[in-house]
MILUMKOL-555222 format. One line per 3 residues: number of its first residue (from 1); their letters; for each residue x, y, z of C-alpha. Coordinates in nm, 2 decimals, decimal comma, always signed. Example, Ala and Ser with C-alpha at 12.3 -4.5 7.8 and 13.67 -1.06 7.14 Angstrom:
1 = as = +1,23:-0,45:+0,78  +1,37:-0,11:+0,71
% end
This chain:
1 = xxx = -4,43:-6,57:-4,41  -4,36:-6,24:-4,55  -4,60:-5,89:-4,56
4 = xxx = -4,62:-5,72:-4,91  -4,72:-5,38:-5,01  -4,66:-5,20:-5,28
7 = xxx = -4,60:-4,84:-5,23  -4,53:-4,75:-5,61  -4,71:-4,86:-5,96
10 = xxx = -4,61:-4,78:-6,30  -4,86:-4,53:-6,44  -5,02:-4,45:-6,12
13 = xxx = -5,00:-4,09:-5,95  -4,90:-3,87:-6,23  -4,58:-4,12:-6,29
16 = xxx = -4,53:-4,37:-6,55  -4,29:-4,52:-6,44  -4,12:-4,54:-6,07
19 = xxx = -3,74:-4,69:-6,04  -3,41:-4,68:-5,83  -3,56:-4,74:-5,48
22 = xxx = -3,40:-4,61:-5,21  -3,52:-4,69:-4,83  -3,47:-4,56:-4,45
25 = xxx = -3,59:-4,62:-4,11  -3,52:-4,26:-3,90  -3,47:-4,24:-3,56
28 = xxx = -3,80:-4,27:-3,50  -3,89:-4,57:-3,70  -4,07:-4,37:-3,97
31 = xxx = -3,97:-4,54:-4,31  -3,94:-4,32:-4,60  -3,92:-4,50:-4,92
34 = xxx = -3,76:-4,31:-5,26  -3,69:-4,33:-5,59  -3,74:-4,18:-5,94
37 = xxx = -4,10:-4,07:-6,05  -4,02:-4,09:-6,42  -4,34:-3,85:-6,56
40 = xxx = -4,34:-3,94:-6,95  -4,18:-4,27:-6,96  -3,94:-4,55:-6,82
43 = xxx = -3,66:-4,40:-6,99  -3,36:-4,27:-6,76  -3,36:-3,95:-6,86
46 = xxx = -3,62:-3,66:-6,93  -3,85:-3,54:-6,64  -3,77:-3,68:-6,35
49 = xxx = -3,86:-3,61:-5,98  -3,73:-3,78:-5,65  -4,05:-3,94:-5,46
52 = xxx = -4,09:-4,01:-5,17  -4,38:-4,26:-4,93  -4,35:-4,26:-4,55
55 = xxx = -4,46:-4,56:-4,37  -4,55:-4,51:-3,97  -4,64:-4,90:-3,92
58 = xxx = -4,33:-5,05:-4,04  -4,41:-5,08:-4,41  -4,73:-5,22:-4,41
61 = xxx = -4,91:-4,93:-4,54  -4,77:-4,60:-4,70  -4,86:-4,25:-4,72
64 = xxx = -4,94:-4,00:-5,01  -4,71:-3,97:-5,31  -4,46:-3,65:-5,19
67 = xxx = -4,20:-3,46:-5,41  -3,85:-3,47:-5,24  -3,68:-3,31:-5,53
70 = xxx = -3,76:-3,15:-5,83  -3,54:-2,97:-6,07  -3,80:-2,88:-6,26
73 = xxx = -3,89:-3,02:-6,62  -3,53:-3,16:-6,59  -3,34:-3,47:-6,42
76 = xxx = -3,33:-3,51:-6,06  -3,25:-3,87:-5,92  -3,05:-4,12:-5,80
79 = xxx = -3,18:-4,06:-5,40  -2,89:-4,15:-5,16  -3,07:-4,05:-4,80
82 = xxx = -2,87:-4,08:-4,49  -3,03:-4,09:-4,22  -2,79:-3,90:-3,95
85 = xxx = -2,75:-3,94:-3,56  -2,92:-3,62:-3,53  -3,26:-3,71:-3,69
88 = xxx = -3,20:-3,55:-3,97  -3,20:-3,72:-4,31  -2,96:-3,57:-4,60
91 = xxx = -3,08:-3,65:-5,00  -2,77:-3,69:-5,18  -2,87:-3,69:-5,57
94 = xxx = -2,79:-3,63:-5,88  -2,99:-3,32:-6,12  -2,91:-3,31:-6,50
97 = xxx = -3,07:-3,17:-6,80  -3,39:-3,37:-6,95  -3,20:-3,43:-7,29
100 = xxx = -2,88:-3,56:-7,10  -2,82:-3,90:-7,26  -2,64:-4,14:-7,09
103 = xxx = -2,50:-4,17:-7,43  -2,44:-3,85:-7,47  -2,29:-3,78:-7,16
106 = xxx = -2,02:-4,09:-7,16  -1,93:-3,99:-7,54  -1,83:-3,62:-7,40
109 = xxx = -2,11:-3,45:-7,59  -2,28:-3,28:-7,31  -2,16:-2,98:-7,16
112 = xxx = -2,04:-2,96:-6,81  -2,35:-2,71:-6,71  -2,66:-2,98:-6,84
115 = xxx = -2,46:-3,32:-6,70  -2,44:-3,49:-6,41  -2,44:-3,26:-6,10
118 = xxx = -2,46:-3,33:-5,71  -2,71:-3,18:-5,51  -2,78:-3,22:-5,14
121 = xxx = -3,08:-3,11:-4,90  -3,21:-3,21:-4,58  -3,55:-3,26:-4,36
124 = xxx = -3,57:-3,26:-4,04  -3,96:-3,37:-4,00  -3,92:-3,72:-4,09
127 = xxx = -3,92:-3,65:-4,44  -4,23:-3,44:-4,45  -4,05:-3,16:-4,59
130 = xxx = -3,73:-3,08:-4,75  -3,52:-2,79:-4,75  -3,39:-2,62:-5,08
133 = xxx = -3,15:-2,81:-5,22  -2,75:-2,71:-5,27  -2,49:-2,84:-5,52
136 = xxx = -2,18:-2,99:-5,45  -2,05:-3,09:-5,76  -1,77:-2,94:-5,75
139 = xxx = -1,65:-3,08:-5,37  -1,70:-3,41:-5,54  -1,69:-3,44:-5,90
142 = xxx = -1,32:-3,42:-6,03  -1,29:-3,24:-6,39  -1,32:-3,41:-6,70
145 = xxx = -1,51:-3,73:-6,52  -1,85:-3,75:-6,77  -2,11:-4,00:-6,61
148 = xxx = -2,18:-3,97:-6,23  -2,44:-4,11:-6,01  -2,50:-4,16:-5,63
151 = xxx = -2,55:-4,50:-5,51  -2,82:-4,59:-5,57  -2,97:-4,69:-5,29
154 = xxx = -2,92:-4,56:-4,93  -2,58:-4,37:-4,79  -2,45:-4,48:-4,45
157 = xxx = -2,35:-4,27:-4,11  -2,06:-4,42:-4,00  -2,01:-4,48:-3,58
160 = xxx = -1,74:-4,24:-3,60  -2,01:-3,98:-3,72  -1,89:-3,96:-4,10
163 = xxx = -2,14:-3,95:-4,37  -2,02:-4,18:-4,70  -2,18:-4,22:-4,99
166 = xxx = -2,12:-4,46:-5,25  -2,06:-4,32:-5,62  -1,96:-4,39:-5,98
169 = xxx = -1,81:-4,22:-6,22  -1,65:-4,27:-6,63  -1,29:-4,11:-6,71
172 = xxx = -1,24:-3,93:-7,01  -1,13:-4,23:-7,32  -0,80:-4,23:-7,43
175 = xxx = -0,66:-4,32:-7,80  -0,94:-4,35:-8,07  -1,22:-4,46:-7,83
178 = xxx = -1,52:-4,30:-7,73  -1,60:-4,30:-7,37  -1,88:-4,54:-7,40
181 = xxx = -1,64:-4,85:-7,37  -1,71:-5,03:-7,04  -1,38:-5,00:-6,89
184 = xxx = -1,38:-4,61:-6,83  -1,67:-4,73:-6,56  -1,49:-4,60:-6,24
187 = xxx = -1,59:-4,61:-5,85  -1,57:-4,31:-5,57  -1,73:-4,23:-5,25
190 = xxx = -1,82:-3,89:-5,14  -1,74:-3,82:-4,77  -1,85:-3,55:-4,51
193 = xxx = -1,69:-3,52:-4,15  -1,96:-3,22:-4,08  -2,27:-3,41:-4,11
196 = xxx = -2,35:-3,31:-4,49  -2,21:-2,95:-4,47  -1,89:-2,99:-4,64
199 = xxx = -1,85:-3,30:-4,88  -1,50:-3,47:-5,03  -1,38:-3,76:-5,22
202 = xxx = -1,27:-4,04:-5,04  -1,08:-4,38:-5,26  -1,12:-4,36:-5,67
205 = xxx = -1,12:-4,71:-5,78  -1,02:-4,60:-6,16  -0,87:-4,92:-6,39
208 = xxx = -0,92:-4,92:-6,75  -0,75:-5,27:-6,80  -1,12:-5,44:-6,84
211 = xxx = -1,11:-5,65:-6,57  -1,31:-5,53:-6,30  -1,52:-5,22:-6,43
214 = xxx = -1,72:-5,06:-6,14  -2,02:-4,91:-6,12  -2,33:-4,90:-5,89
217 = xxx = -2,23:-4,95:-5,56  -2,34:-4,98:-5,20  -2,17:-5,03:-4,87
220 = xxx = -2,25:-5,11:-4,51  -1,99:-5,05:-4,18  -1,90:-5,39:-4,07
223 = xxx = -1,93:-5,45:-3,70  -1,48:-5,45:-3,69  -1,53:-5,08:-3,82
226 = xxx = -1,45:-5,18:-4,16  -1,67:-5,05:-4,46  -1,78:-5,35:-4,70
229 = xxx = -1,81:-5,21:-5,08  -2,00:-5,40:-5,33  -2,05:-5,31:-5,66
232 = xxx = -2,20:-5,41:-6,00  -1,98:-5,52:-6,26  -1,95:-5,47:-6,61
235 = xxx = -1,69:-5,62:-6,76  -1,68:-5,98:-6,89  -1,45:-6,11:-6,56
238 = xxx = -1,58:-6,39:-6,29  -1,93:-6,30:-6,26  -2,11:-5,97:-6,25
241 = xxx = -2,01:-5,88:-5,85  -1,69:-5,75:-5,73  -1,67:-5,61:-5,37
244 = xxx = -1,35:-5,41:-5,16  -1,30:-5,35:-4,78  -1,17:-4,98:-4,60
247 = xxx = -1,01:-4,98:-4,29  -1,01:-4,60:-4,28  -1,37:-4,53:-4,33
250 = xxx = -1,40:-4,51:-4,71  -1,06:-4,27:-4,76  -0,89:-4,57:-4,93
253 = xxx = -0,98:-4,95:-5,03  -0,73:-5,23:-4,88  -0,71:-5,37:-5,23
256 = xxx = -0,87:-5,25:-5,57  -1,25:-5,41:-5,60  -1,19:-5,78:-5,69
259 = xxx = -1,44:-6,03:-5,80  -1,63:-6,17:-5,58  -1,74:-6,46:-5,75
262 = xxx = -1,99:-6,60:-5,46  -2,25:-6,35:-5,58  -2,47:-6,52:-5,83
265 = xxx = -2,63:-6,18:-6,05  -2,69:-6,00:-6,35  -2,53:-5,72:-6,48
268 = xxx = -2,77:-5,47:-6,24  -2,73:-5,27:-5,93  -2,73:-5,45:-5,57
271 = xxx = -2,79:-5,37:-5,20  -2,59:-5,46:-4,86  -2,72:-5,42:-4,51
274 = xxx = -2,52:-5,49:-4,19  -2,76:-5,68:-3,89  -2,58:-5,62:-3,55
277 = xxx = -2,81:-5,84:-3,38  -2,78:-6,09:-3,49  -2,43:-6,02:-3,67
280 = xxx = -2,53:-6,09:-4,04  -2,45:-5,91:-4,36  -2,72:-5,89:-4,61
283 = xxx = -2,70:-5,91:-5,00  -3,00:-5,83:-5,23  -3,03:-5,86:-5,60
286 = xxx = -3,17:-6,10:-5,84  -2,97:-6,43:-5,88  -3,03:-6,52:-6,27
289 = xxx = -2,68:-6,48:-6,39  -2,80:-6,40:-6,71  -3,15:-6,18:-6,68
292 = xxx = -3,31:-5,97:-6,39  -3,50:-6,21:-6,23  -3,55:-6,44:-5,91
295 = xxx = -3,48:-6,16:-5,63  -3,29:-6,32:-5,33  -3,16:-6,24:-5,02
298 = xxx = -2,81:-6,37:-4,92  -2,60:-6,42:-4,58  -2,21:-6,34:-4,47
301 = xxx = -2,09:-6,43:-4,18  -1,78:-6,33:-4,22  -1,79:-5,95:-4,36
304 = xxx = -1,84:-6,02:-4,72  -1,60:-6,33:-4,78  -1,85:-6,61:-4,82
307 = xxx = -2,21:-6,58:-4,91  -2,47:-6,83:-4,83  -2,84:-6,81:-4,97
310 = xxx = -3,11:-6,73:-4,74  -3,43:-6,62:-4,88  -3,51:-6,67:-5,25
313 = xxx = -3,82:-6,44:-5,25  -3,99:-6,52:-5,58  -3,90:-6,62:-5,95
316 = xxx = -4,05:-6,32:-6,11  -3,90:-6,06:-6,30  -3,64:-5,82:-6,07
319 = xxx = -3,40:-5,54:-6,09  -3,29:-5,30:-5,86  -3,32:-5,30:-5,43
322 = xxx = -3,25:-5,14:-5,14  -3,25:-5,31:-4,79  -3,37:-5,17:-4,46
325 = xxx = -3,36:-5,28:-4,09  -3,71:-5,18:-4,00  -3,72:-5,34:-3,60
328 = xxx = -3,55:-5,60:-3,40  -3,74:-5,85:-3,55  -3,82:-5,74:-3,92
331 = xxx = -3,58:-5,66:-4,23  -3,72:-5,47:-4,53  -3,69:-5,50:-4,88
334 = xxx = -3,79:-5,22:-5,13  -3,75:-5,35:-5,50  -3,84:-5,35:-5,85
337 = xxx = -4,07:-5,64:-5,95  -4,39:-5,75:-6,14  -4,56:-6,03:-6,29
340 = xxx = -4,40:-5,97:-6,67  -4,16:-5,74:-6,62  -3,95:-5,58:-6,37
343 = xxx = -4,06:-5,21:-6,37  -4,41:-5,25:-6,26  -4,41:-5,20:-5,96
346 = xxx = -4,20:-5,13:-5,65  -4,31:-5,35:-5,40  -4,20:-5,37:-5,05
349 = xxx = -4,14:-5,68:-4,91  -4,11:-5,74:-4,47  -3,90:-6,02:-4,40
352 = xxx = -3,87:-6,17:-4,05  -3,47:-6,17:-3,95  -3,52:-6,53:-3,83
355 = xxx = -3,58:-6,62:-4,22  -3,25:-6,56:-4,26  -3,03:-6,70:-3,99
% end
């Protein structure tokens, strides 16, 4: 069996609409569950402000609505928290002007000032309160990349103590096209050897033959030290996964992102958790190849070569996920879900590990 809650409703709490989850257990076993609280609609851009619930009883129940981030009337999303070996969590986001199209922004129409920007802040109460937030962008954002996003999902501390983030980004078009076209999709992680204080690029992932087009992307540290990179897909190539390994803790990829054709999915973002005990790596994302729907939980045993299915968890509408190890027995899933369409609700789902070994 499985316990559900549902810490965020469409239309509820000022909101109407709640999307990109983002989920942490912090030292002290205090989950903290993010992600955008759209105010005037479902659309991705407009006014938007980074939510957060915090769970002291391991998900079961959730407290009030609070604001993480705000940038006003304007854009601020895509949480990444990282949850460092200090206690304190970083909020790696994005901020951007209300009228910043996606659209817009990929066909080189919006200037550098109202686009996608990277912003950072930290609490160091469990995420009761945040401090004032500080950009980045340019640490991390290289000039003339258009689109830009965090994760989404959570960011990783890695055992040697460095902080990476998973990103994407779009490359300026070349010839007659426009930007839009799929295969200007491109993949990055930002890195921080200071514990969030000073921030850097670590492996671009930029092909523009079509093939393999990346874009939302998650990792997890593998228990050989290797990072494990999965991302979404966009291109018409073997499925809608690829995924990519790092020896040297996200500086470079071994080889570019290849398919990774084991991953039934839509074109839609994905999460990946590493279990030490037992010694398990987790996939979540719906597993209709050709809607978002039918949220399942899969199983590597071998760092991301072979996936098995382990939990399918319902054959509603899905979309996006994050995972979280909330105690030595439990995993938790934070996802979009509802009865007829996927951004109803984001429901939390706690999911005994021994349901999936």
């Amino acid at each position: 069996m499985t316990d559900l809650s549902v810490p965020f409703r469409a239309g509820q709490e000022g909101y109407a609409s709640f999307r990109i989850p983002a989920v942490v257990a912090t030292r002290k076993g205090t989950l903290l569950a993010f992600c955008e609280g759209r105010v005037d609609s479902a659309a991705d851009h407009g006014h938007i402000d980074i939510v957060l619930k915090r769970s002291t009883d391991g998900g079961r129940t959730w407290g009030p609505l609070r604001v993480a981030a705000s940038n006003g009337k304007n854009l601020a999303g895509n949480p990444a928290p990282v949850v460092l070996d200090t206690g304190r969590i970083l909020l790696v986001h994005v901020r951007a002007a209300a009228g910043a199209t996606e659209a817009a922004i990929l066909r080189g129409q919006v200037d550098d000032a109202d686009g996608r920007r990277v912003w950072v802040q930290h609490s160091d109460d469990e995420g009761a309160t945040w401090s004032k937030a500080r950009e980045i962008t340019a640490q991390v954002k290289k000039p003339g990349w258009r689109w830009y996003a965090t994760t989404p999902g959570h960011g990783l501390q890695l055992s040697s103590g460095r902080v990476l983030v998973p990103g994407n980004h779009t490359l300026p078009p070349t010839g007659t096209d426009t930007g839009a076209e799929a295969k200007y999709n491109s993949g990055h992680c930002l890195l921080s050897d200071d514990r969030g204080e000073t921030w850097y690029l670590g492996y671009l992932d930029e092909n523009t033959d079509g093939y393999i087009n990346v874009n939302e992307t998650t990792a997890a540290e593998l228990p050989d030290g290797r990072v494990y990179f999965n991302t979404r897909n966009d291109s018409p190539a073997p499925g809608n996964r690829a995924d990519a390994h790092s020896k040297d803790g996200g500086k470079t990829l071994v080889k570019p992102f290849r398919p990774q054709a084991g991953l039934t999915a839509p074109v839609c973002e994905a999460s990946v958790l590493q279990l030490r005990d037992p010694d398990l790596l987790l996939f979540s994302a719906p597993a209709d190849p050709a809607a978002r729907a039918l949220m399942t939980l899969r199983a590597s045993g071998d760092g991301g070569t072979t996936w098995r299915k382990a939990l399918s968890v319902d054959g509603l509408p899905a979309a996006y996920s994050d995972l979280v190890r909330v105690d030595r027995g439990t995993v938790g899933l934070l996802y979009e879900t509802g009865d007829f369409s996927a951004y109803e609700t984001l429901t939390f789902r706690r999911v005994p590990v021994t349901r999936l070994t």
